[in-house]
TIZA-572693 format. One line per 8 residues: number of its first residue (from 1); their letters; for each residue y, z, x of N, C-alpha, C, O. Coordinates in steps of 0.001 Angstrom, whole numbers, plus 500000, padded with zeros to 6 digits. Layout:
NUM> A> Y,Z,X,Y,Z,X,Y,Z,X,Y,Z,X ~ ...
//
This chain:
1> XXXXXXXX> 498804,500000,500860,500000,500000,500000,501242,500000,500894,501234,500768,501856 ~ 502349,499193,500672,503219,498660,501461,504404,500087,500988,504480,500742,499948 ~ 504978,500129,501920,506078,501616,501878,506697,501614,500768,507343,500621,500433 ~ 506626,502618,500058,507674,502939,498709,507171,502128,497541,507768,502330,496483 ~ 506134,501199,497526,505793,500216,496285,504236,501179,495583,503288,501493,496303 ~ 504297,501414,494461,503232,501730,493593,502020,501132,493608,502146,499953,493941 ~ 500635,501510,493340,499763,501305,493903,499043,501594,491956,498986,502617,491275 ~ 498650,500250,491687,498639,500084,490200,497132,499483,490187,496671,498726,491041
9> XXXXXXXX> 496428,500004,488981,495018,499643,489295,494489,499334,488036,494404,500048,487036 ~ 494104,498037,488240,493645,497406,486212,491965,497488,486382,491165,496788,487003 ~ 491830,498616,485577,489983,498131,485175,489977,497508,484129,490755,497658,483187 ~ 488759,496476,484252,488777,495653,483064,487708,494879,483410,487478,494650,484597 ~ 486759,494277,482193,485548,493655,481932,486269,492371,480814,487114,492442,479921 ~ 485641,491491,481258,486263,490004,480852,485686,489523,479432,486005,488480,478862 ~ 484386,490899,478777,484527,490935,477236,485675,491198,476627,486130,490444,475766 ~ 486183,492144,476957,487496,492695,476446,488761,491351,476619,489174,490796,477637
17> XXXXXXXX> 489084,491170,475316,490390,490148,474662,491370,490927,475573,491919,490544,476607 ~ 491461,492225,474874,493115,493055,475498,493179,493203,476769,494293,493101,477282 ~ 492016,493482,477621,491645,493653,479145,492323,492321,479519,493164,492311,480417 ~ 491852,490768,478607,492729,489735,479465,494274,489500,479391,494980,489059,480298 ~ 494604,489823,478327,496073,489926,478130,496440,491161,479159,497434,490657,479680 ~ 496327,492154,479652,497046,493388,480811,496725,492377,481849,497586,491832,482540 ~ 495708,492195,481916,494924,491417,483198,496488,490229,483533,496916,490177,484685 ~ 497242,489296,482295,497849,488249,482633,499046,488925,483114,499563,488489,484143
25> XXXXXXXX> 499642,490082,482428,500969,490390,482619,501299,491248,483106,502415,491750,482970 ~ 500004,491828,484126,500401,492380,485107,500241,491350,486505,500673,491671,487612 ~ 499463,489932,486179,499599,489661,487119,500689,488714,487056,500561,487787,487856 ~ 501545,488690,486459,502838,488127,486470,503986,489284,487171,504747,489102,488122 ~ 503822,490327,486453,504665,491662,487206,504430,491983,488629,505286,492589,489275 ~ 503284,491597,489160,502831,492107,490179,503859,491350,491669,503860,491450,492896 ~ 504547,490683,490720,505722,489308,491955,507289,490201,491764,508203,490223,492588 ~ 507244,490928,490358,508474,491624,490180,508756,492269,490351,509859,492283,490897
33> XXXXXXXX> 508124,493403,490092,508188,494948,490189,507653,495335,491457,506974,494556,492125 ~ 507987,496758,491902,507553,497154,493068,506254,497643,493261,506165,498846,493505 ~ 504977,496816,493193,503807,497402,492881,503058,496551,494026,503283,495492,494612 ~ 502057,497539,494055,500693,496530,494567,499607,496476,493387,499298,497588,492959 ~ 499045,495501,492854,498363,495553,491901,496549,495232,492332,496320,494124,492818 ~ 495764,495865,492206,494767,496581,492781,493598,496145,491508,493424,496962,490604 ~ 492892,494941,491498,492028,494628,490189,490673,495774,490138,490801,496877,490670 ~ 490059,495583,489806,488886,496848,489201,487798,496420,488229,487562,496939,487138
41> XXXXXXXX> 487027,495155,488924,486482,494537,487520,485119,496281,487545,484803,497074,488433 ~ 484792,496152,486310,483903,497659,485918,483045,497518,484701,483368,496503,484085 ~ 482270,498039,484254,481138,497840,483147,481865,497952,481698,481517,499084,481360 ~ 482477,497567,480897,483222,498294,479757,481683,498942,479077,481748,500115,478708 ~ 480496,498310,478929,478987,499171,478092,478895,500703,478760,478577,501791,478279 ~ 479420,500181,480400,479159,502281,480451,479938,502668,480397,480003,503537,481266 ~ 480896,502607,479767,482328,503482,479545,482173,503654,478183,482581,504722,477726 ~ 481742,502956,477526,482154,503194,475906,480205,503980,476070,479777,504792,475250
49> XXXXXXXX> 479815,503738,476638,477958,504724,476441,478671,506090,476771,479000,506891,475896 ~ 478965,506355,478708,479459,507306,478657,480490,507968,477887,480669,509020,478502 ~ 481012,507957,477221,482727,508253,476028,481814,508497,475082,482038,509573,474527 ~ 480488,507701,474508,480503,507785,472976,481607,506790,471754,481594,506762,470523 ~ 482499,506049,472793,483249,505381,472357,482756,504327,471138,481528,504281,471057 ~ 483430,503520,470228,482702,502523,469742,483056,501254,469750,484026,501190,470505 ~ 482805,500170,469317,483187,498555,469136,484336,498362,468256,484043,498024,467109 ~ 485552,498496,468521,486626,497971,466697,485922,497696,465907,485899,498194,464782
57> XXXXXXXX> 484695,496256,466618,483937,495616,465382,483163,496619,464267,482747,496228,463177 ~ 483050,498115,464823,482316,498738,464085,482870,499561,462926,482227,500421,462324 ~ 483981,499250,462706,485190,499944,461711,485882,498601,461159,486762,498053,461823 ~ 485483,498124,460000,485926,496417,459031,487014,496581,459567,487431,495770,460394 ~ 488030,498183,459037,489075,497352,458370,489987,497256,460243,490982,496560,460443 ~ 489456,497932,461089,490217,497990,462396,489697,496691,462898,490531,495866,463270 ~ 488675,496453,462947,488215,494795,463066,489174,493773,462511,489671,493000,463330 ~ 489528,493645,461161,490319,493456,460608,491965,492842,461331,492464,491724,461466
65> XXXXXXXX> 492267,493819,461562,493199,494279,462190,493291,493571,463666,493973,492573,463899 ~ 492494,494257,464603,492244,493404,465661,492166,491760,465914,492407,491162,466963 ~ 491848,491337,464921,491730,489488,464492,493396,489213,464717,493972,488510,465547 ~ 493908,490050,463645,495608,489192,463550,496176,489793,464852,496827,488971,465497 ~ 496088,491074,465422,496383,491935,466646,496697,491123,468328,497562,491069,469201 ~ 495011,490471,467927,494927,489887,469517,495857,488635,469137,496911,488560,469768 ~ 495628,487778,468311,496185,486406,468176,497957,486505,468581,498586,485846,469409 ~ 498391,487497,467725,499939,487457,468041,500398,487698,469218,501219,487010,469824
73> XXXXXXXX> 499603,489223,469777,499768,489233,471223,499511,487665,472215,500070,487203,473209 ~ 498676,487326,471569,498211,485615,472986,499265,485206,472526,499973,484977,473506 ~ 500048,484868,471223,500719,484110,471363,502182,484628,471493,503195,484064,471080 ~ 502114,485481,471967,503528,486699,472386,503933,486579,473924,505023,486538,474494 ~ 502229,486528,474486,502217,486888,475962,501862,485244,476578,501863,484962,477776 ~ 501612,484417,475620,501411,483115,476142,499500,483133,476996,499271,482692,478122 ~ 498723,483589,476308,497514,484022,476814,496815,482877,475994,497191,482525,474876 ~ 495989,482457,476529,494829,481545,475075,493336,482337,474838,492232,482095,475325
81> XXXXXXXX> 493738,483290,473970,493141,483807,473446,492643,483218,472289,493614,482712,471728 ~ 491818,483057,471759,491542,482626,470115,490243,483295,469364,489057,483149,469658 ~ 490724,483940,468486,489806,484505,467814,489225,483561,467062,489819,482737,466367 ~ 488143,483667,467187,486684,482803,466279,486263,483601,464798,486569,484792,464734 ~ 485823,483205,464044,484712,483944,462900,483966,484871,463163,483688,485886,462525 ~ 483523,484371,464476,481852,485317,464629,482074,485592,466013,481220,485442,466887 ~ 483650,486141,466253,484464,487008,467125,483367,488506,467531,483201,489009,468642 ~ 482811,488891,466321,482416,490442,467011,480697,489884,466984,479822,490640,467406
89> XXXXXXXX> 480490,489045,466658,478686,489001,467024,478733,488560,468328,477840,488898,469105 ~ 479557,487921,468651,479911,487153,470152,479849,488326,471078,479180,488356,472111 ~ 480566,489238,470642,481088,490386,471877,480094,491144,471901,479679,491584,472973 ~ 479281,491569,470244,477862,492495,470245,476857,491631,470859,475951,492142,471517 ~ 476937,490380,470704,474988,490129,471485,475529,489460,472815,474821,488597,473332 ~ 477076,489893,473571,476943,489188,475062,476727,490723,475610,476925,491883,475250 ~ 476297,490119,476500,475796,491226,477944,476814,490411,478992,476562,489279,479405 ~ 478159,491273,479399,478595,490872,480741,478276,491560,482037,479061,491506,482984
97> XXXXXXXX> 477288,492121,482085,476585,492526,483261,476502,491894,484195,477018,492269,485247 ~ 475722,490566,484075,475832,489969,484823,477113,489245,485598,477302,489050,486799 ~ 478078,488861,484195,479532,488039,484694,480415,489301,486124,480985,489243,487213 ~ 479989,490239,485139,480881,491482,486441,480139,491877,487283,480853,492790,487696 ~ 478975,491946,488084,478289,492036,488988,479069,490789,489581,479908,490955,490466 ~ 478794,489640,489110,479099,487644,490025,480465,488723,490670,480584,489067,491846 ~ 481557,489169,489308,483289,489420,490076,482686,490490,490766,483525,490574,491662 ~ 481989,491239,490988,482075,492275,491989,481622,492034,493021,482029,492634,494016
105> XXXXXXXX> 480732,491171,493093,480200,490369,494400,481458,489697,494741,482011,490283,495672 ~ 482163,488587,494283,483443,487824,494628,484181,489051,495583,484466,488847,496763 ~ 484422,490251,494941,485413,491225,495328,485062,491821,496405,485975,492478,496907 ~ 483903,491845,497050,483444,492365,498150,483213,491413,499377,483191,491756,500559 ~ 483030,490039,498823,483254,488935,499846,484408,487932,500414,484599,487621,501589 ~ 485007,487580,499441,485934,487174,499283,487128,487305,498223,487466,486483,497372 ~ 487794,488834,498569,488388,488937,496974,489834,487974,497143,490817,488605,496753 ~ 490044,487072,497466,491412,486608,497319,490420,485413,496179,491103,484540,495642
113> XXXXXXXX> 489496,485419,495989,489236,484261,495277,488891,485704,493632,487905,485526,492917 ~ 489564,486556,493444,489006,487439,492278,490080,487430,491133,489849,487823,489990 ~ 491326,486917,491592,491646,486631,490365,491772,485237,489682,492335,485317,488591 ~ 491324,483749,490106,490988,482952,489764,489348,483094,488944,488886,482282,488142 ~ 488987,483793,489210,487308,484311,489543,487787,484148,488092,487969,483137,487414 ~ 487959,485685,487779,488031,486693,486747,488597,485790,485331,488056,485932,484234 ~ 489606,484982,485533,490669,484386,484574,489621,483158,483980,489214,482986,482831 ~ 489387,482481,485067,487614,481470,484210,486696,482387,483279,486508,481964,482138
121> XXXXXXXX> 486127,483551,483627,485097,483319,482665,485580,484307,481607,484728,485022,481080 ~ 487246,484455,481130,488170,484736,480518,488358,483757,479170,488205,483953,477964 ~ 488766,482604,479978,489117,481100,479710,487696,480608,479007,487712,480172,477856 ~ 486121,480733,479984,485137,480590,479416,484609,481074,477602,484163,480409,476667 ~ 485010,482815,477804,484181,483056,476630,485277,483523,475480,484862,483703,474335 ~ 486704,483724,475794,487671,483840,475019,488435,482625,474819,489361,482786,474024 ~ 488328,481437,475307,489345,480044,474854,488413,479238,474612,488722,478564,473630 ~ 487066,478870,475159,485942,477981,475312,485144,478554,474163,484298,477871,473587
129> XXXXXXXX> 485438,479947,473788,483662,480012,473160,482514,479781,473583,481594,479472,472825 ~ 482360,479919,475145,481212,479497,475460,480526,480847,476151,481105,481911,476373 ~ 478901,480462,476480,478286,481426,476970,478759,482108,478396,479424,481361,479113 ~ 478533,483256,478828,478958,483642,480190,477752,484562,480773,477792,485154,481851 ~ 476823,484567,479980,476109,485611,480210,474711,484980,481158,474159,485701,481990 ~ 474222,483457,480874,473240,482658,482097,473647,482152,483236,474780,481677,483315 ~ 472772,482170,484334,473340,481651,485460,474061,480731,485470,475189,480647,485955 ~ 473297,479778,484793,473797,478466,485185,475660,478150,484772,476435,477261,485125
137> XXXXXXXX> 475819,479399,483856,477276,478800,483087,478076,479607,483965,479257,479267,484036 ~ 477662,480744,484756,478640,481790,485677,478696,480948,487073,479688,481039,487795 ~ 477567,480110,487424,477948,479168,488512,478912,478162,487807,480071,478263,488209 ~ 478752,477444,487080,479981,476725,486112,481345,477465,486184,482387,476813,486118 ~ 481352,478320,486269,482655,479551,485933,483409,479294,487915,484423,478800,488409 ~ 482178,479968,488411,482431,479883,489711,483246,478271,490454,484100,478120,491328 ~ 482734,477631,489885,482930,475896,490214,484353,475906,490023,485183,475686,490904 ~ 484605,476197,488721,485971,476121,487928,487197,477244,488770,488376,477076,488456
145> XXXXXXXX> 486933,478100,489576,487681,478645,490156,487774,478492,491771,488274,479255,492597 ~ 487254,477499,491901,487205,476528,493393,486137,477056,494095,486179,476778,495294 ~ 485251,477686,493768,483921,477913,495132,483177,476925,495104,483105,476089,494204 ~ 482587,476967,496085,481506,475982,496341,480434,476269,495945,479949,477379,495728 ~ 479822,474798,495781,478338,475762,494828,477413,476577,496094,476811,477640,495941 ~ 477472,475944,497083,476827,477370,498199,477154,478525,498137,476383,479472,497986 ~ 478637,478585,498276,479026,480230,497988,478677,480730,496097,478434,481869,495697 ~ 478720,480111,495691,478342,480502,494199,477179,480975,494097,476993,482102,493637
153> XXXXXXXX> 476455,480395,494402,474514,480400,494942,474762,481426,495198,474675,482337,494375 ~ 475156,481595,496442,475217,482972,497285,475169,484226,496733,474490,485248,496639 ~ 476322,483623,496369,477034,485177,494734,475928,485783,493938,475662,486967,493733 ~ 475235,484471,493462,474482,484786,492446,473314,485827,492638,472792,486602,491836 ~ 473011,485507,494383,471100,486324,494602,471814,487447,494988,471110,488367,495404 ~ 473395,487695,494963,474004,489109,495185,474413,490197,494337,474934,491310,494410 ~ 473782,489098,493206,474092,490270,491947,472767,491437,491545,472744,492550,491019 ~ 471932,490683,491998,470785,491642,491769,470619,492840,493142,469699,493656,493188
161> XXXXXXXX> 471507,492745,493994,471281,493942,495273,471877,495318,494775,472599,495352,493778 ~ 471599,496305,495403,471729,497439,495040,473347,497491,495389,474235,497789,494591 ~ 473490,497165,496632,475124,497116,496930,476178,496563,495772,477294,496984,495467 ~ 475372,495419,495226,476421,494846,494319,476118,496019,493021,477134,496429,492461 ~ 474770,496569,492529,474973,497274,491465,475294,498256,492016,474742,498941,491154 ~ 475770,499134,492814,476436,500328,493211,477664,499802,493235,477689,499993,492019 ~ 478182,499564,493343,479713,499483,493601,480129,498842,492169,481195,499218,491682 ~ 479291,497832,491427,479875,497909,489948,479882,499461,489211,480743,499925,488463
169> XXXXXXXX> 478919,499940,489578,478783,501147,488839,479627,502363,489231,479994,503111,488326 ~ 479997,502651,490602,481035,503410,491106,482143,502946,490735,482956,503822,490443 ~ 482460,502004,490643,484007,501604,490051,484018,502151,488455,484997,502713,487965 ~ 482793,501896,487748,482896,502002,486251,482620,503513,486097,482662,503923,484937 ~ 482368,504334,486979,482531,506019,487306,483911,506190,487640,484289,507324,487346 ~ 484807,505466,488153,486485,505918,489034,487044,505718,487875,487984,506460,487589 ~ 486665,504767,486989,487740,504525,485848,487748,506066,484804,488622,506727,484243 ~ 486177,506151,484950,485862,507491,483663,486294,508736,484284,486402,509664,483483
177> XXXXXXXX> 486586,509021,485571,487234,509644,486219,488836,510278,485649,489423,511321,485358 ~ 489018,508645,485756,490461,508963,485517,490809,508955,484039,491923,509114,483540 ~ 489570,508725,483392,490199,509813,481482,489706,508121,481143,490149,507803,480040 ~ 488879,506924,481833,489321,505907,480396,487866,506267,479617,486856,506840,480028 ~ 488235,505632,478209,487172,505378,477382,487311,504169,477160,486221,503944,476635 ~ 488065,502796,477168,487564,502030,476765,488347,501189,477874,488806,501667,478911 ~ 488430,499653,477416,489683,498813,478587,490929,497832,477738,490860,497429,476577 ~ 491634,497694,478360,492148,497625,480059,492118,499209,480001,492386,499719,478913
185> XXXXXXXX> 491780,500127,481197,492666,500768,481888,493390,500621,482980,493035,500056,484014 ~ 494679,501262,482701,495617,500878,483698,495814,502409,484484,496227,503404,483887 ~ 495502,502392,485683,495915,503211,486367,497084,503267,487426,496924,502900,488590 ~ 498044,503662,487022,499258,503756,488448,499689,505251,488772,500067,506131,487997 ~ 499486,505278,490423,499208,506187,491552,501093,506869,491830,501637,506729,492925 ~ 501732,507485,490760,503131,507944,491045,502958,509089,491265,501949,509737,490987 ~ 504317,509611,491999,504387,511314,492325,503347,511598,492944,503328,512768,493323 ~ 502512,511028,493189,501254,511742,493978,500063,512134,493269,499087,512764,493677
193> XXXXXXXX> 500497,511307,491333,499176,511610,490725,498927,510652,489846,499837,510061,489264 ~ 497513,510369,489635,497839,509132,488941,497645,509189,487147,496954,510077,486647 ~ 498318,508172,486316,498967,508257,485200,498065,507423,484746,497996,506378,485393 ~ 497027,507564,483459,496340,506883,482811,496915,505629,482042,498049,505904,481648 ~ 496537,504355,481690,497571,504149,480096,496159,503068,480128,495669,502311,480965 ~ 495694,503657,478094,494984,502744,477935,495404,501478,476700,496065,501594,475668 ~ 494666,500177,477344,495525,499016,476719,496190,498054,476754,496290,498127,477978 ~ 497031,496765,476408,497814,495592,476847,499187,496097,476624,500176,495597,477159
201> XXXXXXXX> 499222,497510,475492,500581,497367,475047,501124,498544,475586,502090,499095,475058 ~ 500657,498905,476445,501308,500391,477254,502365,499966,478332,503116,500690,478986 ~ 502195,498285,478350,503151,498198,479812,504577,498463,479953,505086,498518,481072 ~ 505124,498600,479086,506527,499199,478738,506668,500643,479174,507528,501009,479975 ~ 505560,501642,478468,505613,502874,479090,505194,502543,480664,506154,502337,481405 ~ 504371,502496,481034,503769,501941,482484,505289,502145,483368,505726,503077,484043 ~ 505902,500635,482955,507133,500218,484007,508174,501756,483909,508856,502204,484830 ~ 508063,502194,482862,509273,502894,482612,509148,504134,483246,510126,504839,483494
209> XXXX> 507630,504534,483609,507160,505835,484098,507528,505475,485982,508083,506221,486789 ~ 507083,504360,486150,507129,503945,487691,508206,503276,488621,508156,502700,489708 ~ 509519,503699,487447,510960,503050,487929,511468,501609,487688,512549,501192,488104 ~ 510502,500837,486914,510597,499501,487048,511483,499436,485415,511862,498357,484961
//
């Protein structure tokens, strides 16, 4: 962390709609404000297992809600988000286990390629509607954010090592650490302690807590 600049930390799993909207506008802030912005891809299934937390989808009328919620925000924050029909069967029968193992491997090898990484299979299963959860479409993902299919390959026999599942799983422990139950969490490191905020729409409090 560069002298006097905040040290700001987004967990987030690329199921989560709202995780991609913080995900965009902090990485737009991250050129403005005095921050270092610090990504955190993490499990959102063991955060909401550990919490006891639940799905929006599992409450109609907050489901409901969430449909018109995300749309205005994408089209507030300029995100291409698009909610579908069969928006919450999509999110209940994907498993991104695998997609965030691929970014946590990216992040340990080459993380300057993690936020192109991350924003594809964003683009993939929130603008595309498409699958993210088989190899073959997370090497597709990978392609689309300039790797080579060797290094993609690579990625891939690295998701099953213990290194890559330890360190997804220690990250998705630092977040529950710091109080989240669900995502984005945003963590920024002020005064010497750090300040939870969970969500896309906290960034107002966020800036306002950290001088910006």
């Amino acid at each position: 962390v560069r002298m006097g600049r905040t040290l700001v930390e987004l967990f987030y799993d690329v199921v989560s709609p709202y995780s991609w909207l913080g995900f965009e506008v902090l990485c737009r802030y991250q050129h403005i404000w005095n921050i270092d912005l610090r990504l955190r891809p993490a499990f959102l299934g063991g955060i909401m297992q550990a919490t006891g937390n639940k799905p929006p989808a599992m409450l109609p009328k907050r489901a409901e809600y969430m449909l018109k919620d995300v749309s205005r925000m994408a089209k507030y924050y300029q995100v291409p988000v698009k909610m579908s029909g069969d928006v919450f069967q999509r999110i209940l029968g994907t498993s991104t286990l695998g997609a965030m193992r691929f970014i946590t491997a990216i992040d340990m090898t080459q993380p300057q390629y993690l936020e192109p990484l991350s924003r594809e299979f964003w683009i993939r299963f929130w603008s595309q509607h498409e699958d993210i959860s088989q190899p073959e479409n997370i090497l597709a993902v990978a392609q689309k954010a300039g790797l080579s299919s060797e290094v993609a390959q690579k990625l891939l026999e690295m998701i099953s090592t213990p290194a890559v599942k330890n360190r997804l799983r220690d990250t998705t422990e630092e977040a529950l650490k710091y109080g989240a139950f669900g995502m984005p969490a945003v963590v920024a490191h002020f005064n010497g302690k750090p300040h939870l905020f969970f969500g896309s729409d906290r960034l107002e409090l966020l800036s306002s807590i950290i001088g910006e």
